[in-house]
C-alpha positions in Angstrom: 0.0 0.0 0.0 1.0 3.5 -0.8 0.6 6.4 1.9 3.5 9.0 0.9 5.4 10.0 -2.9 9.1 11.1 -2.3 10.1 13.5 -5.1 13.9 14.0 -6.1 13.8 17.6 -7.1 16.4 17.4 -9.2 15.5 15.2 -12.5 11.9 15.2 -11.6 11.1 18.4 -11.2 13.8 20.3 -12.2 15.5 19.6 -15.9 18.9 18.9 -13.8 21.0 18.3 -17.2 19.9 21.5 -18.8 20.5 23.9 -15.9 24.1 22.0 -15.4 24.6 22.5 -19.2 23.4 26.1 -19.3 25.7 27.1 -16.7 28.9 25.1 -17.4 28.6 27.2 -21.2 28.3 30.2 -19.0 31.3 29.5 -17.3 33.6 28.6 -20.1 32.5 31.5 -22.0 33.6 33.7 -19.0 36.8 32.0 -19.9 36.7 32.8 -23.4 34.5 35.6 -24.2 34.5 34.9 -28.2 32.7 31.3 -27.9 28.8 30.6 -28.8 27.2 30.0 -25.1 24.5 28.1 -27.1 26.9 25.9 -28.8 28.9 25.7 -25.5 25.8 24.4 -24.0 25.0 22.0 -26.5 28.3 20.0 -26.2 27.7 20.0 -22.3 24.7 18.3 -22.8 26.5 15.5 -25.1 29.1 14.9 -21.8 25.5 13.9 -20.4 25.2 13.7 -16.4 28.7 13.0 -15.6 30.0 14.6 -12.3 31.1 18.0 -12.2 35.0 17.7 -11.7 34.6 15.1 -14.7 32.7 17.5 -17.0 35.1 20.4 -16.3 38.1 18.5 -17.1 36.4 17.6 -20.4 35.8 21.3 -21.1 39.0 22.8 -20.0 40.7 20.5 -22.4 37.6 20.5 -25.2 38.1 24.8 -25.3 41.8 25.2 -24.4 41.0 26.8 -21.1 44.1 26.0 -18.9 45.8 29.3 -19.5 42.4 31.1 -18.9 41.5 29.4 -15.8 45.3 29.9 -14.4 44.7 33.9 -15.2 41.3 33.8 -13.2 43.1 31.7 -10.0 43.8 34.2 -7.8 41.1 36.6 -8.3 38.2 33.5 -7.4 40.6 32.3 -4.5 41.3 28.7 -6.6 44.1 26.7 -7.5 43.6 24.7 -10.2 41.8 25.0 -13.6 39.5 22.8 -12.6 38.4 25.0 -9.4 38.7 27.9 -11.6 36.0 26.5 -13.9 33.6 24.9 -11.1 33.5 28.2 -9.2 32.5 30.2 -12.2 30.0 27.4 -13.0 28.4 27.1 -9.2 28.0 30.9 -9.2 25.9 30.8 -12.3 24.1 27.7 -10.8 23.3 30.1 -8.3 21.9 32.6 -10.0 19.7 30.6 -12.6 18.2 29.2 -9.2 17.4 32.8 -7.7 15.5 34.0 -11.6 12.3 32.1 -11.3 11.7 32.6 -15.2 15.1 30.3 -15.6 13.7 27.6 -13.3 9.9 27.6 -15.0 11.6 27.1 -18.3 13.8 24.4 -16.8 11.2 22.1 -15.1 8.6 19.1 -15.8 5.1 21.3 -15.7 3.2 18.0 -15.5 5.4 16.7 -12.9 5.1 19.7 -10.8 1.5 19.5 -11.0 1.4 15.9 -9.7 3.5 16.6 -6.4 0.0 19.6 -6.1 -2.4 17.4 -7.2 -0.9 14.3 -4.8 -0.3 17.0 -1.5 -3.4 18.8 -2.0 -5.8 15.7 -2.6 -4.7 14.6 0.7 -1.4 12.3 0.0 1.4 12.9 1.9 4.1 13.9 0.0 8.1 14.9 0.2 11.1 16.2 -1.6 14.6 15.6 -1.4 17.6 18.0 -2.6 20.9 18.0 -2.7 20.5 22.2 -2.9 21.3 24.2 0.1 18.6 25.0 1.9 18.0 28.4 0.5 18.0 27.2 -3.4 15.6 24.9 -2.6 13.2 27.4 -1.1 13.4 30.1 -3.7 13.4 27.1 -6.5 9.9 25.7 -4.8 8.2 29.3 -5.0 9.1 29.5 -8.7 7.4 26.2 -9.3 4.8 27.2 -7.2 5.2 24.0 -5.0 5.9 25.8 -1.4 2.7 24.5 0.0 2.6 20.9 -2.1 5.2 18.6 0.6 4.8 18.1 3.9 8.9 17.5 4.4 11.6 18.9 2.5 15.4 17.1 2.7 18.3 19.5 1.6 21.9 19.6 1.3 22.5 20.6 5.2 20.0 17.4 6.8 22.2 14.6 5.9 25.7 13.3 6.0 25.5 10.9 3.1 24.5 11.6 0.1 22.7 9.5 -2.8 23.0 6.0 -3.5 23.3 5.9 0.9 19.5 6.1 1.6 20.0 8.1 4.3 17.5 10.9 2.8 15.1 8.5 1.8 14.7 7.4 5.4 14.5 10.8 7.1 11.9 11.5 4.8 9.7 8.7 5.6 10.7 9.1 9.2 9.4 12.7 9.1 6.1 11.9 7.3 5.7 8.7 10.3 5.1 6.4 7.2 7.2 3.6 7.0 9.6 3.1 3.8 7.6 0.3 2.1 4.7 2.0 2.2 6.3 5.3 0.3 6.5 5.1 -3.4 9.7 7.2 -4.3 9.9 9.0 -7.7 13.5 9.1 -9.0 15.9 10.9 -11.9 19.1 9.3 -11.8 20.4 6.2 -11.3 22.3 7.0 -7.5 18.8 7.7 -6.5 17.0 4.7 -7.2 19.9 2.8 -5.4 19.0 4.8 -2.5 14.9 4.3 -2.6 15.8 0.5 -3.0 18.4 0.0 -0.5 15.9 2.1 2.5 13.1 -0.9 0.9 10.9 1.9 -1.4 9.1 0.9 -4.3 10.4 3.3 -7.1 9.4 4.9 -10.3 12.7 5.8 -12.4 12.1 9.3 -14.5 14.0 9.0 -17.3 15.6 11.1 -20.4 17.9 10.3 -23.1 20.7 11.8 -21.1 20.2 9.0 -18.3 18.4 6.3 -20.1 21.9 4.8 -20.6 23.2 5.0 -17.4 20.1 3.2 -15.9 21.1 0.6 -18.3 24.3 0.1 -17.5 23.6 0.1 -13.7 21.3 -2.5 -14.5 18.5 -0.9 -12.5 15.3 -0.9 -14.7 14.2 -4.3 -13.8 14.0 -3.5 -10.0 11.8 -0.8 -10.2 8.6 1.0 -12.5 10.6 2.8 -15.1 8.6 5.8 -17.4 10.3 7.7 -20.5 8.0 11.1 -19.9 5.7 12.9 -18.0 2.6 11.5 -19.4 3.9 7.2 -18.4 4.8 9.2 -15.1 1.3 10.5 -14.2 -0.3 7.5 -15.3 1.8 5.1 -13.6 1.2 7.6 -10.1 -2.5 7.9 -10.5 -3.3 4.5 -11.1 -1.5 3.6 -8.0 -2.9 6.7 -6.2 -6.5 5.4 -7.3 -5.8 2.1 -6.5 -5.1 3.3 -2.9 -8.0 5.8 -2.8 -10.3 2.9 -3.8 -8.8 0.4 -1.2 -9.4 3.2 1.6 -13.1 3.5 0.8 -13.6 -0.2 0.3 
């Protein structure tokens, strides 16, 4: 039986890959001024959702940006290219976070509207992030979804992050349902580790940025896996119904 839904901001409700993208270009053309952000951006998507330090290595070497970077050291307090390049990038991150327009454009509407439609039809419902506290709550007002979770899990509640599923436990501590009875809706791979190792049911949100990655973790067979919003609302309602119908029966 389903009680709670457990939203991963990041990948369900937030298009993670394009925000990273968008402000890695932003950072590299800081670097070098004459380059096509949009381009940029576009071969940051291809890297697809490697980590960070990865990806910046990738691009300091992809746009000659070692002697850049090394120029910019002092003035951002780094010491490698690599720090150089991150910096610039988290600071743009930050910003993209605080112009609501930015995060509209960048999120799943239908996806957002579930997590409203789940809270406010009586469900309870949280969210996990690995955003500082204060980028989660000005990215939840853009989407409109202050009022739609009864808990929210940020960077500062937990030691260990994702596949560890310490989040996923805290949250279904603080909603007093226990973790096999709260259906967790995840983006990447690390996260669906998590949901199954704290003994969730999980629905993997999917793109053709991660689709591979799932593959290759071999994760799809353990848990529901959708390819857009429309399988993801489906797959939640009917299982929402099916609860709502057992309740009144």
């Amino acid at each position: 039986m389903i009680r709670a839904v457990l939203f991963d901001l990041e990948g369900t409700l937030l298009q993670n890959e394009a925000l990273e993208a968008l402000t890695f270009a932003y950072a590299v053309t800081e670097l070098r001024p004459g380059l096509d952000e949009s381009e940029v951006a576009r071969s940051c998507m291809a890297l697809g959702d490697r980590p960070r330090p990865e990806i910046a290595d990738e691009l300091l070497r992809r746009f000659d940006l070692e002697r850049a970077a090394r120029e910019r050291a002092r003035e951002i307090g780094a010491w490698t290219p690599r720090q150089v390049l991150v910096d610039l990038k988290l600071r743009a991150y930050d910003g993209a976070l605080s112009d609501p327009a930015t995060v509209l454009s960048h999120s799943y509407p239908r996806n957002v509207a579930l997590a409203r439609r789940l809270h406010h039809g009586g469900r309870r419902t949280a969210l996990y992030t690995r955003l500082r506290w204060w980028q989660a709550r000005s990215t939840l007002a853009a989407l409109g979804t202050s009022d739609a979770f009864d808990f929210v899990a940020t960077a500062e509640d937990v030691d260990r992050g994702k596949p560890d599923p310490e989040t996923n436990l805290l949250a279904a501590r603080e909603l007093d349902v226990p973790p096999e009875e709260c259906l967790a809706i995840e983006g990447f791979p690390a996260g669906v580790e998590a949901a199954l190792a704290a003994g969730m049911p999980v629905v993997a949100f999917t793109t053709p940025l991660t689709r591979q990655r799932f593959g290759d973790a071999d994760l799809l067979y353990r848990c529901w896996a959708v390819e857009d919003s429309h399988a993801l609302c489906s797959v939640v309602n009917r299982m929402d119904k099916s609860v709502h119908d057992a309740t009144r029966g």
